[in-house]
C-alpha atoms as one frame of an Amber mdcrd trajectory, in Angstrom:
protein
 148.844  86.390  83.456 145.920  88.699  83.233 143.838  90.129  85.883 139.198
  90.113  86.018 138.168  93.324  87.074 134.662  92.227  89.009 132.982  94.898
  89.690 134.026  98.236  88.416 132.032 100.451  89.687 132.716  98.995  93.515
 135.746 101.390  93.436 133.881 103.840  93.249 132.319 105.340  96.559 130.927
 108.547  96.116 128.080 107.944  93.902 125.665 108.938  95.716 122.832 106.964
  93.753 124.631 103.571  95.267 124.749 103.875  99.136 122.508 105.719 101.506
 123.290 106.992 104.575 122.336 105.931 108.222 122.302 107.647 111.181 123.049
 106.320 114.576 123.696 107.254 117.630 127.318 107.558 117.859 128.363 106.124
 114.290 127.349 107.080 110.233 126.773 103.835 108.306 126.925 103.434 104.815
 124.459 100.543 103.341 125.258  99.509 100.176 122.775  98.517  97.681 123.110
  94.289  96.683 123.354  93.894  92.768 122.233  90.461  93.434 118.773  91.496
  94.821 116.206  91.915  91.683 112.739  93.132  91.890 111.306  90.264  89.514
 112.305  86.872  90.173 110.938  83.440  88.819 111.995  80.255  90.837 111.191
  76.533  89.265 111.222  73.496  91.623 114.417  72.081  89.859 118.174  72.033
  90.191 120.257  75.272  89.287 122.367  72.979  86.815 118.911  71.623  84.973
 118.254  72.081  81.374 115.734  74.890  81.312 114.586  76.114  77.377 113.591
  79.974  77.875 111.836  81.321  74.689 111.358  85.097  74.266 108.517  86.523
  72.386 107.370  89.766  71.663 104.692  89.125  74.461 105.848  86.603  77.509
 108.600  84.740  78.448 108.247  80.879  78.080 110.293  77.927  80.409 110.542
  74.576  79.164 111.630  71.993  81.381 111.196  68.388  81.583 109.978  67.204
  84.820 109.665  63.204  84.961 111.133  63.157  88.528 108.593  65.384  90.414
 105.259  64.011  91.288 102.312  65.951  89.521  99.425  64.601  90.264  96.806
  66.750  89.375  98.336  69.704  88.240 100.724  73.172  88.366  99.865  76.433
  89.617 102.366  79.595  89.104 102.150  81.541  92.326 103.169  84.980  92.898
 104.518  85.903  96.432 105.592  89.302  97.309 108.942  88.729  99.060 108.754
  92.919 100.164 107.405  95.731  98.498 108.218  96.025  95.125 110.336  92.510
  95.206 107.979  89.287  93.694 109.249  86.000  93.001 107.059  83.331  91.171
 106.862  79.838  92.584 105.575  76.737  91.162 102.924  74.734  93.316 100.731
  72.121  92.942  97.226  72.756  92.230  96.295  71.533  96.284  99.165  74.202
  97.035 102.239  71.550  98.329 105.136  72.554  96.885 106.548  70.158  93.935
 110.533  70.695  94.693 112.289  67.361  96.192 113.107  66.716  99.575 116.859
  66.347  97.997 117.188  69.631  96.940 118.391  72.462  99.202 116.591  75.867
  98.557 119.705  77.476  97.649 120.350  75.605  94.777 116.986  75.953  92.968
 116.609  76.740  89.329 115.733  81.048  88.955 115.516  83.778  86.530 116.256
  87.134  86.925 113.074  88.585  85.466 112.976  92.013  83.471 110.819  94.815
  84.755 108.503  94.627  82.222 107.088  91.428  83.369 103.845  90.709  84.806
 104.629  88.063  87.638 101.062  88.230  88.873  99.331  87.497  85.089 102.002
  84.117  84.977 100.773  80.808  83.913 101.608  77.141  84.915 100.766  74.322
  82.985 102.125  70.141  82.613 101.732  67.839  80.236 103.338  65.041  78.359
 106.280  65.202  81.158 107.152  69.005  80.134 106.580  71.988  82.623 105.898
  75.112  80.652 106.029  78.350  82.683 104.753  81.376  80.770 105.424  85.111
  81.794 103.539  87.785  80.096 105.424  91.196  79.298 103.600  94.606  80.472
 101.085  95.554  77.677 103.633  99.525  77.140 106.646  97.790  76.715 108.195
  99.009  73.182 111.364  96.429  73.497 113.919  99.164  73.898
């Protein structure tokens, strides 16, 4: 028998760079950062479970996917929405702007990437041919690769 630790620093309470403090009127809340929340976010109009090829070069990010089940008719579009400040996710859209994700699919169980901060959502490019969906994310012109 053997036991996961999940999240070791969740024992931990009084770092003081993980909660901030609250201040009501009769009661002190403590809100606690989500680790699931990133600032950079790409989301592809497939299926969590599909096969997605992510290539990393010295200069983007590349997604491969085959997509011979969702109609593209005349073209992709990579679209970068600021969710809040500082939080962007990347969205695939057709070029007349309708989104290309099936009516099957529920929005929770789309295909995403947890994107580094040295990405540059808003420089991303879409493109389809020959069945394959190739998503491209450049990488910030200063980063060293540390």
């Amino acid at each position: 028998m053997f036991s996961i630790k999940i999240n070791p620093s969740a024992n931990n309470r009084n770092m003081r760079s993980q909660h901030a403090v609250v201040s009501t009127t009769s009661t002190t809340k403590k809100l606690w950062k989500l680790p699931h929340v990133f600032a950079k976010v790409l989301e592809l109009p497939f299926r969590s479970d599909d096969d997605v090829s992510v290539e990393e070069t010295p200069h983007s990010f590349r997604f491969i996917a085959y997509a011979n089940n969702i109609n593209i008719s005349n073209g992709v579009r990579a679209h970068a929405i600021e969710i809040l400040p500082g939080m962007t996710k990347i969205v695939i859209k057709g070029m007349d702007g309708a989104d290309l994700q099936q009516s099957q699919f529920q929005p929770l169980d789309l295909w995403r990437f947890r994107l580094p901060a040295w990405t540059r959502p808003e420089m991303t490019t879409a493109v389809y041919s020959a069945g394959k969906l190739v998503v491209t994310v450049p990488k910030s012109l200063d980063y060293s690769g540390k």
